[in-house]
C-alpha positions as CSV (number, residue, x, y, z in Angstrom):
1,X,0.0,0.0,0.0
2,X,2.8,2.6,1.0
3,X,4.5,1.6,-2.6
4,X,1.6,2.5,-4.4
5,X,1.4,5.7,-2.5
6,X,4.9,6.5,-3.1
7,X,4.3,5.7,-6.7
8,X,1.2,8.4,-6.9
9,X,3.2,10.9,-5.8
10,X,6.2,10.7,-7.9
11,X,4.0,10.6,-11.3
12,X,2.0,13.9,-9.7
13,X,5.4,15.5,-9.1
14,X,7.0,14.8,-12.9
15,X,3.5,15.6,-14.7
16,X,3.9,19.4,-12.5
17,X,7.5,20.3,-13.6
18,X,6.8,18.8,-16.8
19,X,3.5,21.6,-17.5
20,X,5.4,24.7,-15.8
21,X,8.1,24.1,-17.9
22,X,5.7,24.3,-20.9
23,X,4.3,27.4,-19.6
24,X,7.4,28.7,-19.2
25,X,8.6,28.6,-22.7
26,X,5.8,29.8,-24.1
27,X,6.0,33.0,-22.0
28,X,9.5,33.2,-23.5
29,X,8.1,32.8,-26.9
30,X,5.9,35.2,-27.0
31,X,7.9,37.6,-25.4
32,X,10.4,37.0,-27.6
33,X,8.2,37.4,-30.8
34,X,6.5,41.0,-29.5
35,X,10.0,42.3,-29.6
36,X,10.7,41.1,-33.2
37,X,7.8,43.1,-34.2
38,X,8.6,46.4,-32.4
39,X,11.9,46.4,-33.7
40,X,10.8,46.1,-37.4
41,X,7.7,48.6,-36.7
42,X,10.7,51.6,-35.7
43,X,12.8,51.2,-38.9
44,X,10.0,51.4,-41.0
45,X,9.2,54.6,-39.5
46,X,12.5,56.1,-39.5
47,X,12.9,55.7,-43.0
48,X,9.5,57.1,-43.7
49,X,10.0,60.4,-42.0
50,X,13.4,61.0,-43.4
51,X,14.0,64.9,-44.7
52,X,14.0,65.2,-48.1
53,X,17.2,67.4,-48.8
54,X,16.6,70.5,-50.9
55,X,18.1,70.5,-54.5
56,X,21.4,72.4,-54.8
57,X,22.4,74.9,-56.6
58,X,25.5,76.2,-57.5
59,X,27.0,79.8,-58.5
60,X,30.0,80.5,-59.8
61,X,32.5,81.9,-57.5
62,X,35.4,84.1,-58.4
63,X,33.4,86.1,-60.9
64,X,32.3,89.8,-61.5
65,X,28.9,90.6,-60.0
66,X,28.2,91.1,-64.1
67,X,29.1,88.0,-64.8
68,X,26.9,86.3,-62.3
69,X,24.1,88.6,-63.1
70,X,24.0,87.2,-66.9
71,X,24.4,83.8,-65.6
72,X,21.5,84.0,-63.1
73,X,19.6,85.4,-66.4
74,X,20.4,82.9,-68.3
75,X,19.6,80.3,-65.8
76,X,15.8,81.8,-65.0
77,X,14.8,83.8,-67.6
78,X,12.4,81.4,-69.1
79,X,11.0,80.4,-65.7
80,X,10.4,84.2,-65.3
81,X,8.8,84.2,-69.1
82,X,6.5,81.4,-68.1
83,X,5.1,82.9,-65.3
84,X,4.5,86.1,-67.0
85,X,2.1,83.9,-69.4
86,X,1.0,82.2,-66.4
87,X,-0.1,84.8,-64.0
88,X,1.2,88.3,-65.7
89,X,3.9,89.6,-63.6
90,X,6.2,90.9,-66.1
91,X,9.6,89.2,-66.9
92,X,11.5,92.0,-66.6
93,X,10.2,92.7,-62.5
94,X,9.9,89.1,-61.8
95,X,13.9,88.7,-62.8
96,X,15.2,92.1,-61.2
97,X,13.3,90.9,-57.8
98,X,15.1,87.9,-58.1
99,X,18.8,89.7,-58.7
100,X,18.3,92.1,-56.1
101,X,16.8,90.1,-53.5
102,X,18.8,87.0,-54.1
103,X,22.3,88.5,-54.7
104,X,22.0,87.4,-58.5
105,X,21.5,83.7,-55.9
106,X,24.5,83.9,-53.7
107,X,22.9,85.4,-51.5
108,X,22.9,83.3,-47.8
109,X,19.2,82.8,-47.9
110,X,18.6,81.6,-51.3
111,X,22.0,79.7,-50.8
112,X,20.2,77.6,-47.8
113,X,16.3,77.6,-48.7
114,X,16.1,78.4,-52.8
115,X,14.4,81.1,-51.5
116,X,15.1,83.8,-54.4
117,X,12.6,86.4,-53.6
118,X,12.5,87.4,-49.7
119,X,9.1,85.8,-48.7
120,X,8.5,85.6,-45.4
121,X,6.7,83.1,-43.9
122,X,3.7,85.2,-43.2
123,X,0.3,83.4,-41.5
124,X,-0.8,80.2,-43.3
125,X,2.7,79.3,-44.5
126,X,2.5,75.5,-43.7
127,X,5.5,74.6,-45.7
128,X,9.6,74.4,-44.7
129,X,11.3,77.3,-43.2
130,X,14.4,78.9,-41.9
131,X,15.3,81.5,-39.7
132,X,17.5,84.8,-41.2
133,X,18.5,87.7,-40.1
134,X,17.0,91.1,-42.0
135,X,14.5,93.6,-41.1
136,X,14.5,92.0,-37.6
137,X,17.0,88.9,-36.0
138,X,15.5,85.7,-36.5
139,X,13.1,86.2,-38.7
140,X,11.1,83.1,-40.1
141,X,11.7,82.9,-44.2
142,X,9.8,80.3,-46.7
143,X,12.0,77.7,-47.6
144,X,11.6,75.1,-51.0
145,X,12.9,72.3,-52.7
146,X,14.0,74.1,-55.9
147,X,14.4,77.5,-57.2
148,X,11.0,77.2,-59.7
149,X,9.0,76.8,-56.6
150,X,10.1,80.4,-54.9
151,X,9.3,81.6,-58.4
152,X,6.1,80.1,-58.3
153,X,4.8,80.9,-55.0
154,X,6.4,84.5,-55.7
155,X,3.9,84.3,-58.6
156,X,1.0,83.0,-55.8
157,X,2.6,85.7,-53.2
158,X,1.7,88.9,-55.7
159,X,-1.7,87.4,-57.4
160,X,-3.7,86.2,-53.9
161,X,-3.0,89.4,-52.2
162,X,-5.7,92.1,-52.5
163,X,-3.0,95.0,-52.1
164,X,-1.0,93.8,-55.1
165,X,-4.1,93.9,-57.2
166,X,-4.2,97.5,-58.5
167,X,-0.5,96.0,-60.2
168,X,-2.5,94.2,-62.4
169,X,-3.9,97.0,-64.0
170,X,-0.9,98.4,-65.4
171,X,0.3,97.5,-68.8
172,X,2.4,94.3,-69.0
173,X,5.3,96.6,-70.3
174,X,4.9,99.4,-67.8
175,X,7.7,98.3,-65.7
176,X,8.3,101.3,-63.9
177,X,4.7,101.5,-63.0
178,X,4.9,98.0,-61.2
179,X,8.2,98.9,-59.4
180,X,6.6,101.9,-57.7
181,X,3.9,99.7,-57.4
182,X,5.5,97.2,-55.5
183,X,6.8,99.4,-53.2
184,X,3.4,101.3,-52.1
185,X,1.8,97.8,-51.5
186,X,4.4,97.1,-49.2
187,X,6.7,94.3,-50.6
188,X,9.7,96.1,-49.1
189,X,10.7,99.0,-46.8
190,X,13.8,100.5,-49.1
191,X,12.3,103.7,-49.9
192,X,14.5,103.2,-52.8
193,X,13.4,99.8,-53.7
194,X,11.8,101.1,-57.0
195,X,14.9,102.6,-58.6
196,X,16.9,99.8,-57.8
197,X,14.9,97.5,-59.7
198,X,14.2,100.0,-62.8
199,X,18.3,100.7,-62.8
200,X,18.8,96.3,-62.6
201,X,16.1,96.2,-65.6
202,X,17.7,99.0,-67.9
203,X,21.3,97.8,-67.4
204,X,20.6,94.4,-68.4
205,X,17.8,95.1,-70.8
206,X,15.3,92.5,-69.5
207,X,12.2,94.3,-71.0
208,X,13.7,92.3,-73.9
209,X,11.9,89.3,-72.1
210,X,8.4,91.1,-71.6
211,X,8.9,91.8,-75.3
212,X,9.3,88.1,-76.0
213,X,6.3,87.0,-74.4
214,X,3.6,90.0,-75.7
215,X,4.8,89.6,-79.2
216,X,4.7,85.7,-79.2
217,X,1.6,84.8,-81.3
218,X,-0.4,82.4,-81.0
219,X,-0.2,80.5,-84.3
220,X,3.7,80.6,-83.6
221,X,3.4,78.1,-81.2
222,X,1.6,75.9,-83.5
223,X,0.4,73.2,-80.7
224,X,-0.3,69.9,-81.2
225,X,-4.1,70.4,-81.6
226,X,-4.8,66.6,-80.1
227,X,-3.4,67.6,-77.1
228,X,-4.6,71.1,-76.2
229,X,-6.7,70.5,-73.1
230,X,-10.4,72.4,-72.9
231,X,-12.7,72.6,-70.2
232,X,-16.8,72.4,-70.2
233,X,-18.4,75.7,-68.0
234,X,-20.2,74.6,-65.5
235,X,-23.0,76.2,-63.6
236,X,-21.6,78.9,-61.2
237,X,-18.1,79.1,-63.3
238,X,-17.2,82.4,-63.8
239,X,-13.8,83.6,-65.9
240,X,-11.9,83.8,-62.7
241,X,-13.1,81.3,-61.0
242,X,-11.8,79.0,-64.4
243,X,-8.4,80.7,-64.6
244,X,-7.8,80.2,-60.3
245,X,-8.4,76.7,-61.6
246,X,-5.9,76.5,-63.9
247,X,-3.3,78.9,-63.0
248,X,-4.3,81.4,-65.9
249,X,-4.9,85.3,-65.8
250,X,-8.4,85.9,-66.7
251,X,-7.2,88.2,-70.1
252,X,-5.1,85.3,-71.1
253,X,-8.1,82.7,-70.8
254,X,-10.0,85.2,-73.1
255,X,-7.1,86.1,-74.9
256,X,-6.8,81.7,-75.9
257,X,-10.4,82.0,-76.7
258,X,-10.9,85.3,-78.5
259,X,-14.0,86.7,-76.0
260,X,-14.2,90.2,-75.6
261,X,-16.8,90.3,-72.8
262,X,-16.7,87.9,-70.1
263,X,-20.2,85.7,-70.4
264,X,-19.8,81.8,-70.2
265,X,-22.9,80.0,-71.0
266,X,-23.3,76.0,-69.0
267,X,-21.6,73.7,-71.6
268,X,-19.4,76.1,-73.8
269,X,-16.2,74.6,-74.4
270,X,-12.6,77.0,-73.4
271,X,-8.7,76.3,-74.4
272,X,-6.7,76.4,-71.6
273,X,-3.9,76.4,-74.1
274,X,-2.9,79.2,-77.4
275,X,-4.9,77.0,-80.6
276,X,-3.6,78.1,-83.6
277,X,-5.5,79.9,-86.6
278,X,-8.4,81.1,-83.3
């Protein structure tokens, strides 16, 4: 009787170790696993927030101011051209805003944030941005990728801002009138800000570039008729509504459509590109 007793209890003791052991390892197991999973969940997440580094641009050094002046021309003009079609700022102001507030682009902001034209951050500016020192210390300054996109949002800057709008009533050669301009709205506090930008246009001629773009005709261009893009008006559309759309100027949407007046009717068909023979 005491054998079988003794026998009892030595099978209850082996089954025991034998199931906290079990439970033991799987604790270990699972353990183990969670922190496989962590680990893989953080490099993802390192690599998808990684800076993207902003495009670089260099300048010649060891040359004239002259000689950097023609090459920054030469390197923006047509940037400048397009957004003169685009939005009509003339050429001419867009490039001499971009010499004398860039340093013909060695200056030490456009050097570190492409930023060619002095745009501060201002409220609503949810993109990059640097700190530099001018009318104050530390002063917050937009900050981009590329050099196009300071001369796009330049572009944005002048056209969504209700004081800049009486610029737009000038004529597109009247470049004078948009450097006084420019300085009553407020874009900068040199008193002489207008003559430095008429004297930068003169010396180098860029009214050469307005001239470029208000006498290009439209069956110059001769487009590709298949792949001139239209757009159907819509109730409520309006000629600037349609050119906010498409990053037009409401006298160049007419201009590519030959109205005179500015009544759309629901279904009527517009070029957002110059047709040829219209």
């Amino acid at each position: 009787m005491i054998g079988r007793l003794t026998f009892l209890l030595l099978v209850c003791i082996i089954c025991f170790g034998s199931c906290k052991s079990k439970k033991t390892a799987s604790k270990y197991k699972k353990k183990h696993t969670t922190e496989r999973v962590v680990r893989v969940n953080q490099t993802v997440k390192e690599k998808d927030t990684k800076a993207e580094e902003p495009a670089v641009v260099e300048v010649p050094v060891n040359v004239s101011y002259s000689e950097r002046v023609a090459n920054y021309i030469n390197t923006y003009a047509e940037i400048a051209k397009e957004e003169m079609l685009q939005y009509g700022i003339p050429a001419s102001i867009t490039l001499a805003q971009g010499i004398l507030e860039s340093g013909a682009g060695a200056g030490e902001l456009t050097m570190k944030a492409n930023n060619h034209f002095g745009i501060k951050c201002h409220t609503g500016w949810e993109g990059d941005s640097v700190y530099h020192d001018d009318d104050e210390r530390g002063e917050c300054f937009r900050k981009y990728k590329d050099p196009k996109y300071s001369y796009r949002d330049h572009s944005l800057f002048l056209t969504q801002r209700s004081r800049y709008q009486d610029l737009f009533k000038l004529r597109k050669d009247d470049y004078k009138g948009w450097a006084k301009g420019l300085r009553k709205a407020g874009y900068a506090t040199d008193p002489k800000y207008p003559d430095k930008l008429i004297g930068i246009i003169e010396r180098y001629n860029l009214t050469a570039y307005d001239d470029d773009v208000l006498g290009r005709k439209v069956s110059s261009i001769d487009p590709d008729d298949s792949k001139i893009g239209t757009y159907a008006v819509r109730a409520g559309d309006t000629l600037y509504s349609i050119s906010r759309k498409f990053n037009l100027t409401v006298e160049t949407l007419k201009e590519y459509n030959g109205l005179r007046g500015n009544n759309l009717s629901i279904g009527q068909v517009l070029y957002l590109h110059p047709v040829k023979n219209q």
